[in-house]
N, C-alpha and C positions, 0 to 999 in steps of 0.2 A: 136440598141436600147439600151437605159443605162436603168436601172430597182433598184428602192430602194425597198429595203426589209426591212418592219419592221416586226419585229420576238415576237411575244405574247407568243409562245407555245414553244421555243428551237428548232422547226424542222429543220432551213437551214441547208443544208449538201455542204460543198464545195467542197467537195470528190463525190458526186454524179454528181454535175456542171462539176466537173474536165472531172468524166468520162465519162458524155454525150458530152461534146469538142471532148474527144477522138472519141470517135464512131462516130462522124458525121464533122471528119476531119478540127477542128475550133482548133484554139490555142487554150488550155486551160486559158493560162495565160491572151490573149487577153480577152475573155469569163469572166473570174471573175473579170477582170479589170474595165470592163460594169456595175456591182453590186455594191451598197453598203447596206451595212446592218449594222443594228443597232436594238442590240434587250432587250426586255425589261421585269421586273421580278416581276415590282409591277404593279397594273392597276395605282397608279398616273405616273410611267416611260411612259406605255402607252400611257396615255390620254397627256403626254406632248410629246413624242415622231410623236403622230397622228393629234396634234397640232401644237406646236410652232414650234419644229424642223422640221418637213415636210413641215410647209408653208415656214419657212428660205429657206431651199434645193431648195425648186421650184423656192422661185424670186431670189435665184444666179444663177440657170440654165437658166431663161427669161430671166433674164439678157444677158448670152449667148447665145439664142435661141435655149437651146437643149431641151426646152420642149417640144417640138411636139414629142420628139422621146423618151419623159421619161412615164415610166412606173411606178406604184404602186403599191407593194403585199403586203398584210396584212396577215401573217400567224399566225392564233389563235389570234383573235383581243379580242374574249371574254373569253382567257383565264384567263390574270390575273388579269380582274376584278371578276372572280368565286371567288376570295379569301375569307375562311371563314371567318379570319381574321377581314376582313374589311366591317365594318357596311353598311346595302341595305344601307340607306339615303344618304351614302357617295358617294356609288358605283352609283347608276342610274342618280342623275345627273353628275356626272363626263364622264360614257360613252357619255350621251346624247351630252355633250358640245359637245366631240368626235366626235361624228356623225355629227355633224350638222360642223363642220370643215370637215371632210370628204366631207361630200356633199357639201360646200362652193366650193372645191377645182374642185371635180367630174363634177360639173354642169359652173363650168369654164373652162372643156375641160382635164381637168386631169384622164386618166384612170386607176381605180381601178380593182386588182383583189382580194379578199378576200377567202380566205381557212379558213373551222372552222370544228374541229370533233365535232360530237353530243355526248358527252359521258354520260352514263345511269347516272340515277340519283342513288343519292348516298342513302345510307339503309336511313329508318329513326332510331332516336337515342331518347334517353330520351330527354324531353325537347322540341321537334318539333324542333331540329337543322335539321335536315333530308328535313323537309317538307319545312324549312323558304329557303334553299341553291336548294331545289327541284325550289322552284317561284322566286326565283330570276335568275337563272340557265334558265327556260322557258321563264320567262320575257327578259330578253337577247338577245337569242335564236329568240324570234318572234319581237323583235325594229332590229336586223341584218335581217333577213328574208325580214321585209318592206323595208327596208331600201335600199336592192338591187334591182336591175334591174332583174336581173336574179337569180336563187338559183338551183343549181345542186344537185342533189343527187348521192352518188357513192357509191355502193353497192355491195360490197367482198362475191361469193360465188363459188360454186364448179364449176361453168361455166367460172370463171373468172372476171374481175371488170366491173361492166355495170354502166353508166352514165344514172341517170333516169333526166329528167327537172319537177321542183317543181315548178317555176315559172317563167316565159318568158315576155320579153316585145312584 
């Protein structure tokens, strides 16, 4: 299976890939060779990376028919459009294009997986900066939640990590 990684949040670890090759007796080297990633720092990197350069990737792989066997992760897709930075009007429809290239790709047989942490909303600050990054942050949060097919929950406690399902098709 070859697998793109587009990277929102900084997570990929190729030292973790490395060491899971090791433990389950796969070249490592073969194993990251499978990957490519490409990760991105502002939400307009994103929204071109979830766009244009992902639709490129896919019709050179058609091309070669190694689509049936490509994969898609999207790690923190709504991270860097949290940017306080950058003005809502900017930010929602830019995600939306996003999505709806996303879902162009998905409902064309390309499967997506999608990783996103919930992180608490931030204080609020003078001015209702707190509360505008709170609704924008939720608004996000619930067009990715529709948006999927499925939405997992994973829940870190003294039992160990439990996978709750939020919503199933």
């Amino acid at each position: 299976i070859e697998v793109i990684v587009l990277d929102g949040a900084n997570r990929f670890n190729a030292y973790t890939v490395s060491s899971f090759a090791r433990r389950t007796l796969i070249p490592p080297e073969k194993l990251l060779k499978s990957i490519r990633i490409a990760r991105a720092f502002t939400c307009y990197q994103m929204a071109t990376l979830m766009g244009e350069q992902l639709i490129s990737l896919l019709k050179q792989e058609e091309a070669t028919k190694l689509l049936q066997r490509r994969w898609v992760i999207l790690l923190g897709p709504l991270t860097t459009f949290l940017d306080e930075d950058v003005p809502e009007r900017e930010v929602r429809p830019l995600f939306e294009r996003s999505l709806r290239k996303i879902e162009g790709m998905a409902s064309g047989g390309v499967p997506f997986l999608l990783f996103q942490s919930h992180p608490p909303s931030p204080p609020l600050r003078k001015g209702g900066e707190g509360r505008w990054m709170s609704s924008k942050r939720a608004y996000l949060m619930r067009r990715l939640f529709q948006f999927s097919n499925e939405a997992w929950r994973i829940d870190l406690d003294e039992e160990g990590p439990k996978m709750i399902l939020k919503k199933g098709v």
